[in-house]
C-alpha positions in Angstrom: -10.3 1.7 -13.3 -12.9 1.0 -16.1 -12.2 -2.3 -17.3 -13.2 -1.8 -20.8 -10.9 1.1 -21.3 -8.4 -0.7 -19.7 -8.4 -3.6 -21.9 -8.4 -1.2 -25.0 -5.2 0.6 -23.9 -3.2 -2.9 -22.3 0.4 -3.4 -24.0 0.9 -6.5 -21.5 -0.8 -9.6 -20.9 1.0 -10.3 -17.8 -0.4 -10.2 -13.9 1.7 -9.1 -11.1 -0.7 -7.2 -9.1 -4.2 -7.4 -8.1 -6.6 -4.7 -10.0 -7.6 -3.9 -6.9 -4.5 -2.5 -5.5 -4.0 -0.4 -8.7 -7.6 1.4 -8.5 -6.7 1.6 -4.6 -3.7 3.2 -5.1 -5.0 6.2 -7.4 -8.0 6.7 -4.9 -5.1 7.5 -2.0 -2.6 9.3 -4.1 -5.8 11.8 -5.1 -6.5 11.9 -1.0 -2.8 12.8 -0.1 -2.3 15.4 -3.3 -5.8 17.2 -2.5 -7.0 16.7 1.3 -6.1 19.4 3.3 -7.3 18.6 7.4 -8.2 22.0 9.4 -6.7 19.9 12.1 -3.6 19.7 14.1 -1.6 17.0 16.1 -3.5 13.4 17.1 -7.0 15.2 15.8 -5.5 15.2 11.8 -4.4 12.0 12.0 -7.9 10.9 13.4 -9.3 12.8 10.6 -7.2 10.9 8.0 -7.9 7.6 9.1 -11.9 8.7 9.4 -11.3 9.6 5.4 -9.9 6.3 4.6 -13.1 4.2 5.8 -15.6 6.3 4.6 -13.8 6.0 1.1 -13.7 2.4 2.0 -17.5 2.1 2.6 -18.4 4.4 -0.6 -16.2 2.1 -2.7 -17.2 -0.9 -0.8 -13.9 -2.1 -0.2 -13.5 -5.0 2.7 -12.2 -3.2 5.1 -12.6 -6.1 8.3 -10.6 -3.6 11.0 -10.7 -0.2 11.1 -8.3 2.2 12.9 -7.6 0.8 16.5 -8.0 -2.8 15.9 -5.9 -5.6 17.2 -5.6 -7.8 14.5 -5.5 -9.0 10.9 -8.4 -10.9 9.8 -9.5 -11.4 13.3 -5.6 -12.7 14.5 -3.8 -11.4 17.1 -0.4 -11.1 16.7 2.1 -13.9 17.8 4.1 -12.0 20.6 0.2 -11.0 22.6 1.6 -7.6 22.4 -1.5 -5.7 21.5 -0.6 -4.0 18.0 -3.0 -1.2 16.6 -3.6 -1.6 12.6 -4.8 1.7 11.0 -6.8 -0.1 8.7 -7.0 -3.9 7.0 -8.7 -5.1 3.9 -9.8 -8.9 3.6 -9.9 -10.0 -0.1 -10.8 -13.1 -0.6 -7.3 -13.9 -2.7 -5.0 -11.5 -0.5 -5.1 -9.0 2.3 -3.4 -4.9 2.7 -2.2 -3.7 6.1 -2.2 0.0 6.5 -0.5 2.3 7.9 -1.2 5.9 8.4 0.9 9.1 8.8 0.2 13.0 8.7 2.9 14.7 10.1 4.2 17.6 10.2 7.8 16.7 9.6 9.2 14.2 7.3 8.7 10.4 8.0 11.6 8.6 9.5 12.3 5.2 9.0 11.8 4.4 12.3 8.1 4.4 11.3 8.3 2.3 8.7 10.4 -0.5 10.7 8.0 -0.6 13.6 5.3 -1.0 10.8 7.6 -3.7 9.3 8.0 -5.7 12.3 4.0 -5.3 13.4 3.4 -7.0 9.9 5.9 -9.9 10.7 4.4 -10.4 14.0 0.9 -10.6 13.0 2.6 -13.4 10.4 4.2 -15.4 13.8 1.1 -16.1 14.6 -0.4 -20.0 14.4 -3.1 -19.1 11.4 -3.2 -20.2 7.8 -5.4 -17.9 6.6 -2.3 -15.1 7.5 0.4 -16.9 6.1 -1.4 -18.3 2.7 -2.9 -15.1 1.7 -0.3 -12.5 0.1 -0.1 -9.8 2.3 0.5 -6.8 1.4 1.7 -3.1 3.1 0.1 0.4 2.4 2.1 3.2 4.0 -0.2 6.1 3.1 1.2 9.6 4.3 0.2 13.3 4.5 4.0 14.0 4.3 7.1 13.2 2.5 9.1 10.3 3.4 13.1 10.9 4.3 14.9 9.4 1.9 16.1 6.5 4.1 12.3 5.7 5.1 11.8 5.3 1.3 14.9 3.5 0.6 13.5 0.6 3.9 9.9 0.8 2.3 11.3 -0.4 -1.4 13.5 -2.9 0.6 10.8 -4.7 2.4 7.9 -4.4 -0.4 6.1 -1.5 1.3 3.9 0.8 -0.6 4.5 4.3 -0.2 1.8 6.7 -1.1 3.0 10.5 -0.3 2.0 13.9 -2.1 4.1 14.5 -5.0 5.3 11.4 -5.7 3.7 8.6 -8.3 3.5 5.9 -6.7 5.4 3.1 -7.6 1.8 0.9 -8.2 0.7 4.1 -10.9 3.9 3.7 -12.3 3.7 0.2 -12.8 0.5 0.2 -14.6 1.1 3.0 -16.7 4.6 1.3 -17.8 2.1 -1.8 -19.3 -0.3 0.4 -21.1 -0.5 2.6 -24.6 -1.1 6.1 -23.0 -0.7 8.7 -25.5 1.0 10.6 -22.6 3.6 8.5 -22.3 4.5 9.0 -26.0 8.6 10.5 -24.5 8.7 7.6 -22.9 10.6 4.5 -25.0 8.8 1.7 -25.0 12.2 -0.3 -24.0 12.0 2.4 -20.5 8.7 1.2 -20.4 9.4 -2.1 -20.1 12.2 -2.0 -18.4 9.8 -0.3 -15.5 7.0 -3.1 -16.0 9.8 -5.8 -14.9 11.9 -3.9 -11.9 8.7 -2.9 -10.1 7.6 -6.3 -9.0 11.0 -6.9 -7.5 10.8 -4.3 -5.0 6.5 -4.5 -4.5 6.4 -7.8 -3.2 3.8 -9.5 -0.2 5.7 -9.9 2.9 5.5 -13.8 3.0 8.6 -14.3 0.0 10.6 -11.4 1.2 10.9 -13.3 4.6 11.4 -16.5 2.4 14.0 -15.0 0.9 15.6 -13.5 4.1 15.6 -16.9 5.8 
């Protein structure tokens, strides 16, 4: 997102997110509204993650472990079961854990726990570098989401990105900007959005603060 135009259009001076994972999230809700895989089965979903890193190395993102890998900035998870991440990124302030899903059915929840528990596993694990960097989770799907997979996903801080559907990290940063677009929107709906979105977007590491 251009910085300069940002600035212009900014109603709040607060900073819950990383840029980052707002230009991020735009760049995967275009891929899931537009990319359409002549592909079926394990091929399309080997297609999808293939799309992810080359947008990754065209944007220069940091992307440390591609599809396949074992760990999360070079950690294996705490249990030595032998967990495949889709994708990770490696910022120097924080880190996203993806997940990747192009079905042909909805997604369950059953897929987001197992990504859920992957994530606290990797966290187990005897590293600083895991536990002191936010970490946050990307679910990015082809699909819809079943309504309970969506419900789990805002309960454990999990970014969903499916077709049709604004994200909730869109939302959020439209909700703290002037957009002319936004004009039937109060302001007071606005704000109201700005503040309820970081409750349910959240790095893993406070949710399982919270939860012990």
């Amino acid at each position: 997102m251009n910085s300069a135009v940002d600035q212009l259009l900014s109603r709040k001076t607060e900073h819950h997110f990383p840029r980052e994972l707002y230009a991020l999230s735009l760049d995967l809700f275009s891929i899931v509204q537009y990319w359409e895989p002549n592909a079926s089965g394990a091929k399309r979903g080997r297609l999808f993650e293939g799309l992810l890193c080359r947008l990754s190395r065209k944007i220069k993102l940091p992307m440390t472990e591609q599809p396949g890998s074992r760990t999360i900035r070079g950690v294996r998870a705490a249990s030595g079961i032998m967990h495949e991440n889709d994708a990770i990124l490696a910022f120097p302030e924080f880190t996203v854990q993806f997940e990747l899903k192009h079905l042909t059915g909805a997604v369950s929840k059953n897929d987001l726990l197992i990504f859920n528990q992957k994530s606290i596993d990797f966290l187990m694990a005897e590293d600083r570098r895991i536990r002191r960097l936010p970490l946050f989770r990307i679910f990015l799907s082809g699909g819809l989401l079943s309504a309970g997979a969506r419900r789990f996903a805002t309960h454990w801080g999990i970014c969903v990105i499916e077709p049709d559907r604004l994200p909730l990290l869109l939302l959020h940063y439209l909700s703290g900007r002037a957009i002319d677009s936004l004009r039937y929107v109060s302001l007071a709906e606005q704000d109201e959005a700005w503040q309820e979105i970081p409750r349910f977007l959240l790095p893993i590491q406070p949710l399982l603060s919270r939860a012990g």
